[in-house]
C-alpha positions in Angstrom: 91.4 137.6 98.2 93.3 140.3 100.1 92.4 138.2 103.5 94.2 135.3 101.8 96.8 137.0 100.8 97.8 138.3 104.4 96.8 135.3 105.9 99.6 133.6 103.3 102.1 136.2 104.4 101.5 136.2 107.9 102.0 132.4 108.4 103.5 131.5 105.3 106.1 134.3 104.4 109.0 132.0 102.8 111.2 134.8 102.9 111.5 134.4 106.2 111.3 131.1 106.9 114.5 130.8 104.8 116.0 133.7 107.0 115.2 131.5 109.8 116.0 127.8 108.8 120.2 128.0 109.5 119.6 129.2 112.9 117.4 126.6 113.5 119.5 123.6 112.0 122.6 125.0 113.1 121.8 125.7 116.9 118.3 125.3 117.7 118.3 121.3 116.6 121.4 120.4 118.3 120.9 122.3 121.2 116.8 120.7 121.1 118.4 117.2 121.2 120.9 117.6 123.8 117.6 118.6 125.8 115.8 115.8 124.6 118.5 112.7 124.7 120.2 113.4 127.7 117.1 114.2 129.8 115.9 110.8 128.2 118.8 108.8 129.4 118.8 110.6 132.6 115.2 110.2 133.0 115.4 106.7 131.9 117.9 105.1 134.6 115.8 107.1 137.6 112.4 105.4 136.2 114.2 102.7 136.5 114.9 102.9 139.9 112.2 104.2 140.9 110.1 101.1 139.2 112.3 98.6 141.2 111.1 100.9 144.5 107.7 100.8 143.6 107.1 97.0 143.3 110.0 96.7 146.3 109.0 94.3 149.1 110.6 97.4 151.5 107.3 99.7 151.9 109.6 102.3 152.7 110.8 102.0 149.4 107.3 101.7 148.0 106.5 105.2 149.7 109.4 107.1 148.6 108.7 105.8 144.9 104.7 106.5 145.4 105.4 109.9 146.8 107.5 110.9 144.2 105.9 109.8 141.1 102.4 111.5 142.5 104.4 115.0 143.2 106.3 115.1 140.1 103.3 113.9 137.8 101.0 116.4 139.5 102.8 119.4 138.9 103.0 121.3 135.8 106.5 121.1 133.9 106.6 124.7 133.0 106.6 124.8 137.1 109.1 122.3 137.8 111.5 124.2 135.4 111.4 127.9 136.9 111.5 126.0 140.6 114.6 124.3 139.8 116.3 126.7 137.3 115.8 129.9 138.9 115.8 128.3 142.5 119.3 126.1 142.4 120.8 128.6 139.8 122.6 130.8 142.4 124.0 127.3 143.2 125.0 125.9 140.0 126.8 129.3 139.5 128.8 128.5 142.9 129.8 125.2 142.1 130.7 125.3 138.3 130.9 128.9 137.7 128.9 128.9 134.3 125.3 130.9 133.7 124.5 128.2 131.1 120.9 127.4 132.2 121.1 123.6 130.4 122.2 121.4 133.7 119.4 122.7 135.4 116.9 122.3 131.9 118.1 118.9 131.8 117.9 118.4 135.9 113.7 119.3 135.8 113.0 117.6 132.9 114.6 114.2 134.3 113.0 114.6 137.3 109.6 114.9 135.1 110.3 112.1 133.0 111.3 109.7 135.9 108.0 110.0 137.6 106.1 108.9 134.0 109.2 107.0 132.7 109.1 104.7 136.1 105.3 104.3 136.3 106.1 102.5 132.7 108.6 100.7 133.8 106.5 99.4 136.6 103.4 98.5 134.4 106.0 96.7 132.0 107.6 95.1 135.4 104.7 93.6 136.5 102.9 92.7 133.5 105.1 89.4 133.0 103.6 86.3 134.0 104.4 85.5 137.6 105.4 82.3 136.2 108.5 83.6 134.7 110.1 84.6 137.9 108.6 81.1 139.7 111.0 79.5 137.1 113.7 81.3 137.1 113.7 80.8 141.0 113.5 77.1 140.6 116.4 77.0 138.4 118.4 78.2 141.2 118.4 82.0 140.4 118.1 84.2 143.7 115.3 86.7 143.6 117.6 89.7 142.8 119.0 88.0 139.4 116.1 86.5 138.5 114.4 90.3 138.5 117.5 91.8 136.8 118.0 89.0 134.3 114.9 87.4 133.3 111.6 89.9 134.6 113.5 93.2 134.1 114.4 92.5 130.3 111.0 91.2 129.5 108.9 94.0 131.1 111.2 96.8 129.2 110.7 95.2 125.8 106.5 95.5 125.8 106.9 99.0 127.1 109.1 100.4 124.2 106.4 102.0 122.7 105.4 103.3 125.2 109.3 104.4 126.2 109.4 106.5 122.5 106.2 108.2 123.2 107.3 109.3 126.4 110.8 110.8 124.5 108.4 112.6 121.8 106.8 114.2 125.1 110.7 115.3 126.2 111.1 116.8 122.6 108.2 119.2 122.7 108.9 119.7 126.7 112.1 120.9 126.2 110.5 124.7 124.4 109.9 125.1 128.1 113.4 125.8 128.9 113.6 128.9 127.4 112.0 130.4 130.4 115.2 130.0 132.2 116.7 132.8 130.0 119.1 131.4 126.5 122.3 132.8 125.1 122.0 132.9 121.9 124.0 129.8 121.4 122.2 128.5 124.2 118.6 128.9 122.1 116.4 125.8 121.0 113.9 125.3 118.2 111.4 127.3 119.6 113.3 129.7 120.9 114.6 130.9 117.9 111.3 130.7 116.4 110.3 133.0 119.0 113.1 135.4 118.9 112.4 136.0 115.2 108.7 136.4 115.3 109.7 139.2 117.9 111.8 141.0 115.9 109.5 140.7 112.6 106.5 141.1 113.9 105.3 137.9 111.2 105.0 134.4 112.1 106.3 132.3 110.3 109.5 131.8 111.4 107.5 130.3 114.1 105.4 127.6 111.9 109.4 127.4 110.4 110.2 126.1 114.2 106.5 124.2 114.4 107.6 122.6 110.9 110.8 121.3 112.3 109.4 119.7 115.3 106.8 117.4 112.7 109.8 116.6 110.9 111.6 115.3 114.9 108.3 113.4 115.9 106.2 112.3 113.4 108.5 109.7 111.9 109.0 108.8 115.9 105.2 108.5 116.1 105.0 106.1 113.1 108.3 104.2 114.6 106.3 103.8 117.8 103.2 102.1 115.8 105.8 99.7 113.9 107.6 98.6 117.2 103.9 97.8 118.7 102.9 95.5 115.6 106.2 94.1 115.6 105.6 93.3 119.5 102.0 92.3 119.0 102.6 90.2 115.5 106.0 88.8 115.7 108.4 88.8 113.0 106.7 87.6 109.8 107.8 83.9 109.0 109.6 83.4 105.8 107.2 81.4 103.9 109.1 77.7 103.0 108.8 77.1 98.9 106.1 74.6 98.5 107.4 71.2 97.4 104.2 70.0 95.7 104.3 73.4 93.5 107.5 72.7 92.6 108.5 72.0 88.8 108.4 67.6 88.0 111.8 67.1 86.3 112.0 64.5 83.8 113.3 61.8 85.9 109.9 62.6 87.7 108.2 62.5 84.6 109.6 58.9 83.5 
């Protein structure tokens, strides 16, 4: 019973989680999510680009996109992080005169996500029927808009799912920026977590952070599975009163 009972208060002291949980609501969230979004969006358009490379009829193009994706994919992100922020900080310093590690966070966690974020983009790209782009050409559209407007579109809709798994990746990822050294302002979820497991020597303040990031993915996880039926299924179709069920009036009757 006396395991239990430290095992309870080691992990599960509620004390301080609730010394913990305004620190990370106020700053750590917020600060998480600015990570998270604009790493996504960042991410997002250079997939994009690098997706149009990779299926490019240039095989320059084609190399630069292969090249990139296999680098980028092949290193760890905890890696790509230190490289960048502790590499081009001296710079970042020069040019904007801030120590504020988040440009660079958000600069090596793009530069991760493009290399998965394009290879979906790609798969999405080129999983539409070749006949969709044969049509579009013989309506008179040139091969650029008939990519942009009719190919493009189509391919980015059956990868959604795929798109909001790769953001729950970017969610957890972004922990990893801590290495680069927070202000205290600066901190996210787990860094707080951290800083007050440190400081009390019990962790839960870090299941407190864990918690917190359930709360961010798990309804993501189960929005991911309801965009995929919704692709796979379609929309349900309203079902149209049957006429033979309906009532006989008496004009009917007579």
């Amino acid at each position: 019973m006396d395991l239990l009972e430290q095992l309870a208060d080691t992990f599960f002291n509620w004390e301080e989680m609730a010394k913990v949980i305004p620190a990370l609501l106020a700053v750590g969230l917020p600060n998480t999510l600015i990570l998270a979004v604009a790493s996504g969006i960042f991410g997002s358009l250079l997939g994009l680009l690098l997706a149009m490379m990779g299926i490019s009829r240039n095989a320059g193009a084609r190399w630069v996109a292969r090249i990139y994706t296999d680098i980028f994919r092949g290193l760890p992100a905890i890696l790509v992080i230190l490289v960048i922020g502790i590499g081009l900080s001296p710079i970042a310093r020069e040019i904007t005169g801030s120590r504020n590690p988040y440009p660079l966070g958000i600069l090596a966690l793009t530069l991760i996500a493009a290399a998965y974020i394009g290879e979906i983009f790609r798969s999405g790209i080129q999983s539409v029927e070749k006949g969709q782009l044969e049509a579009s050409r013989a309506l008179g559209f040139s091969y650029g808009s008939s990519m942009r407007l009719v190919v493009v579109p189509q391919g980015i809709r059956r990868v959604l799912p795929a798109l909001v798994n790769q953001f729950i990746s970017l969610l957890k990822d972004s922990s990893l920026v801590f290495m680069l050294g927070l202000a205290a302002s600066d901190r996210e979820i787990f860094r707080i977590g951290n800083d007050a497991m440190a400081n009390t020597g019990n962790l839960s303040p870090l299941v407190a952070a864990g918690i917190l990031y359930l709360i961010l993915t798990v309804p993501l996880t189960h929005f991911v599975n309801f965009i995929d039926n919704r692709l796979r299924t379609g929309r349900p179709e309203k079902k149209e009163p049957d006429e033979a069920a309906a009532p006989i009036g008496k004009g009917a009757q007579a």
